[in-house]
Structures are given as C-alpha cells and as structure tokens.
N, C-alpha and C positions, 0 to 999 in steps of 0.2 A: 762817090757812087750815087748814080739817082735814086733819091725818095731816103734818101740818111744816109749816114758814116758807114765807113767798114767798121767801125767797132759795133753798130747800131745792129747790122747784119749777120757780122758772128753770133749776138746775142740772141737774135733774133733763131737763129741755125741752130740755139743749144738750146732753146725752149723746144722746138719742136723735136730734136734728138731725146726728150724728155719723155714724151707724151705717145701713147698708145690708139691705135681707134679699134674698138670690136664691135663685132656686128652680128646680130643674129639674122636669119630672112630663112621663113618657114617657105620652099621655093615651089611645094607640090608639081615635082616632078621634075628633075633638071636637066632634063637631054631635052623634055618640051619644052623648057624654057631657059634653053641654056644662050640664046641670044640676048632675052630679058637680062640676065644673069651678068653675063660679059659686059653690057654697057655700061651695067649699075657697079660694076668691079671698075670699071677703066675710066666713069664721072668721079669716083667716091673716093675711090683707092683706100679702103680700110687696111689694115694691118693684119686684123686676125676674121675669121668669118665664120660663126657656126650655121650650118644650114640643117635644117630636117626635114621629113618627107621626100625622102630624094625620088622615091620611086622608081629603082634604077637594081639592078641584079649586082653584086660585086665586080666583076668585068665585065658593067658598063657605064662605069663612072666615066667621066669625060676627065681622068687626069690630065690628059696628053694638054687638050683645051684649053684647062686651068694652068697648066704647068705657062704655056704659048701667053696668058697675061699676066703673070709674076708671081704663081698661085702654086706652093705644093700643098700636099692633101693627105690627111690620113680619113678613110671612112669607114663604114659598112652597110653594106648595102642590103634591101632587102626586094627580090622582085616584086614587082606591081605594090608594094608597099613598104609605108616607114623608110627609116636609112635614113641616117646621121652621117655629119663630117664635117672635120675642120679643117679651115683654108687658113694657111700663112703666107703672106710675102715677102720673098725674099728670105724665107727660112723654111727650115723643112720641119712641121711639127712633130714631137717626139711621142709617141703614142706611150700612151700608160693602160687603159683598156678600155674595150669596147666592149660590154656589158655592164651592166647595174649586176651588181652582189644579191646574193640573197634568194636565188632559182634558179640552178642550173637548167630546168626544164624552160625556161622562158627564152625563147629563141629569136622572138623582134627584136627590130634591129633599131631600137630607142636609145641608146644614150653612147657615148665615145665620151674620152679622156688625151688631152694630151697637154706637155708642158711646150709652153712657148717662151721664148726670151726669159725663163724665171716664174713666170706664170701658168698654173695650174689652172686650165682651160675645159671645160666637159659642153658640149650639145647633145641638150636634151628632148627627147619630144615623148609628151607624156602623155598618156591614151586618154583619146576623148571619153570616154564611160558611154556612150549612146548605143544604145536607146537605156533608161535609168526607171527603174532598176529591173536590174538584169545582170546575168552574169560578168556584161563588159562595163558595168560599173562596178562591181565589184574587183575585177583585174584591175581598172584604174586604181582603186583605194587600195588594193594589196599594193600594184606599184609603187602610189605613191609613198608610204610606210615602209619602202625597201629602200627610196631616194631619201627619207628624211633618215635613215639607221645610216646610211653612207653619208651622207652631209656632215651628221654628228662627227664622224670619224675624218673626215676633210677638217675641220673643225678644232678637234684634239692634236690634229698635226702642225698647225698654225703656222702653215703656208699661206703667200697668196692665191688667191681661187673664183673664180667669174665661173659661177655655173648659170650658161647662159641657155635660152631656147624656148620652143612652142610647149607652155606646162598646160595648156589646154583648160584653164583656169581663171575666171575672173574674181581679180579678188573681192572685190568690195561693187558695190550697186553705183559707184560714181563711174564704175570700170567696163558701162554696157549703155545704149543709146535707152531710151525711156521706153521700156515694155513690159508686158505682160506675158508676150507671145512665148517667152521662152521658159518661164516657170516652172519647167519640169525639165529642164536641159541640162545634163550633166556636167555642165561647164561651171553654174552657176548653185550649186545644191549646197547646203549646209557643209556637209562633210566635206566637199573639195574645198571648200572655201578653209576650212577648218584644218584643214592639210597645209595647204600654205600658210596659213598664221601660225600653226607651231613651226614649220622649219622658219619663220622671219626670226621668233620667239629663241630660236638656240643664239642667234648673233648675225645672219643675215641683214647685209641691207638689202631694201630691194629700189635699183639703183634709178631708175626711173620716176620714181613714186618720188624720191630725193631728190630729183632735180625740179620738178614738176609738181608741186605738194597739190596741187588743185588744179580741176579743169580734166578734161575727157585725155587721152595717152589713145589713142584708135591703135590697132596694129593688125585690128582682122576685119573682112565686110564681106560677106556672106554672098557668094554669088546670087542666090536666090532672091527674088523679092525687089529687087531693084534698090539694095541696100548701101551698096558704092554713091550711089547716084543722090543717094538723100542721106550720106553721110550717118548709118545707120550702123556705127561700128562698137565692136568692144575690144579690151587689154586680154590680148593672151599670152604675150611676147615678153619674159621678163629676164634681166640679168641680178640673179644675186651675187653677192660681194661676201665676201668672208670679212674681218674686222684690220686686216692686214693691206686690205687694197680698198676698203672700202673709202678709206680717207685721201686716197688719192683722185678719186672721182672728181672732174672737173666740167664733163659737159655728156651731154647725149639730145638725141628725140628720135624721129621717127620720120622715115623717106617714104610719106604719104604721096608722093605723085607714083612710084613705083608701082600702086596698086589699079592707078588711073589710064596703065599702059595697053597696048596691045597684046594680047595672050599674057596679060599677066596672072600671077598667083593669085590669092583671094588675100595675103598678108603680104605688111607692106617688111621693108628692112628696119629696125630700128639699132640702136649703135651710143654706143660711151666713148668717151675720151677718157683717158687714165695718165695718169703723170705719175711714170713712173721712174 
C-alpha cells in the first residue's frame, strides 16, 4: 500500500477508532450563522459539538440542516436568546436533561445533558452578570452555585463527563489581553473567578489550561473596539473533565481563523481529543 504496510494502516484505523473530538463554539445565533457553522462542521469534522447562544425559538433549530451534514441534535431553544445543543455524528445524542437543577422558576435556556458513546456530555452557557453589580450578577452567582451543587453530584457518580461551553468567565489575569478597561466586568470579578476555582477544586480538570499550561488560550474578541483585529482577546470557552476522562485527554486548541470569517461570531471553536 502507498506510504506503509497494511498492517501500518490497520494500526493506523484502530488509533483513530480510539479517539474522540469535542467541540464547543459559542455560535451567537445559528440560523445567521448557520453557513459559518456548516463549513467549520464539513473542514473539522468533530464528533461531538456543544453550541450556545443559539438564538433560535425551539422549532427553529436547523435539525433538518444538521441532520443533511452527519449531525443529529438534541437542544433547547430559547427565542431571540440563549439556547443550548448538542451535535453528534453519526449518532443520535441521548438527552438526559435540559435544565440546570436547582429553580424550577428559571426558565433560560442555559445548559443541556446528553450521553454520547458512553460519555456524559452537558453545554453550557453561563450568564454573563453585566452590568455588575446588579441583579444580573447576582443571577450569574446564584447560577453558578446551582452548576457547582450538580457538578458535585456528576462527581459522586463517577462517570465520564466533559461539561463543556461559554461559562462567561475568565479565570485567571493571563486569560484576557493587558487591560484596565474592563475592571468592573462581570466576566473577570473576584467572585466569578472564585466560582470556577472551587468547581476546578472538587476534581475537575480544566482541559485546555492542561494542554496549554502558559501562554494566552483567546476564544472570545469583542466585536467592539477593533479587538479581532489587534488580537485583543480573552478565555471564556472551557471544557472540564471529571477524573475519569480527564486522563484520556490527548490534544485540543482553538479554531482562531473561524473568528477572522465573514459574519462570523465574536467566539471562535475550540475542541479536545479524547482517547477513549
């Protein structure tokens, strides 16, 4: 066979028969950007896809679309905002639920569950707090103190589990381009920062930060300001790992041209390999 052995090549077939790709991409809006979407699906070819922001009503998700590039779907949609979903190919993901525990009365449409191939799968998108403080900081901090009570319990179960998505969070000051401007931005406050270190703290990896230990991880650029342009970005975009998958992490970054496109989002895709 050209370029090695058929033994070379079967080996070569069971490596990858091994290995997983997920992908998060916060897509702000996917019916406007559902061409963006489709090409970055049919260059990439991930495996599994959490999107947030879908911006999109419940029938008006683009199934049929997704289904047409090897994509089925579970979501929930929320008109003119939020809305979560996950994309499998070549399977159809098994939904487990689409709500975060813990408020019945909380009705956005932020976070989804579903098992794929074995893996316990969630997209999440976690409310920006702005303007801070205010009461929509305060919702983010209740939220997030709802995600970190279900985590623990994802946790206790000691399944695998990739709770992936936009946590609207920078963790640390290496995680945002050199400013002042934002000092008061709910993204980057004490307490949200302080939210994600106790859920890292139960046993979370956070799988990016581990591949990458140093060095900027970009995943968001601010339409405003001409921030794309002078690479003025920060880490909102993270996958955690439970202790069960988290040793299979092999590889990820981040699909920084995706942000450099036509109509595209203000976040770019970023994505793990799992060898599972």
């Amino acid at each position: 066979m050209p370029g090695g052995t058929r033994a070379q090549s079967k080996d070569a077939l069971r490596i990858e028969a091994r290995t997983v790709k997920i992908a998060t991409f916060n897509i702000n809006n996917i019916n406007k950007r559902l061409e963006n979407l489709s090409a970055w699906l049919a260059q990439t070819a991930p495996d599994v896809v959490c999107l947030q922001e879908l911006k999109a009503a419940q029938e008006t998700f683009p199934a049929d679309s997704l289904r047409a590039l090897g994509y089925e779907a579970v979501w929930r949609g929320e008109r003119s905002w939020n809305g979560v979903a996950i994309l499998a190919r070549d399977h159809a993901p098994v939904l487990v639920r689409s709500s975060l525990p813990g408020n019945p009365q909380d009705c956005q449409a932020r976070y989804i569950e579903a098992a794929v191939n074995g893996v316990l799968i969630a997209s999440i998108y976690l409310p920006n707090g702005n303007p801070q403080p205010g009461p929509k900081f305060q919702y983010k901090l209740a939220w997030f103190e709802r995600l970190i009570t279900h985590a623990a319990g994802l946790l206790a179960a000691g399944v695998p589990v990739v709770l992936a998505g936009d946590y609207n969070v920078v963790p640390a000051p290496r995680d945002i381009y050199p400013t002042r401007s934002l000092d008061d931005n709910a993204l980057i406050q004490p307490e949200s920062r302080e939210a994600f270190a106790r859920m890292l703290a139960q046993g979370w990896t956070d799988a990016l930060r581990r591949l990458y230990p140093d060095g900027p991880l970009w995943t968001f650029w601010d339409y405003k300001r001409e921030r794309w342009p002078a690479d003025k970005g920060m880490r909102l975009d993270h996958f955690l790992l439970s202790p069960e998958i988290a040793e299979r992490l092999v590889d990820g970054g981040v699909d920084r041209c995706v942000r450099g496109e036509e109509n595209a989002s203000d976040h770019a895709p970023a994505w793990i390999v799992l060898n599972v």
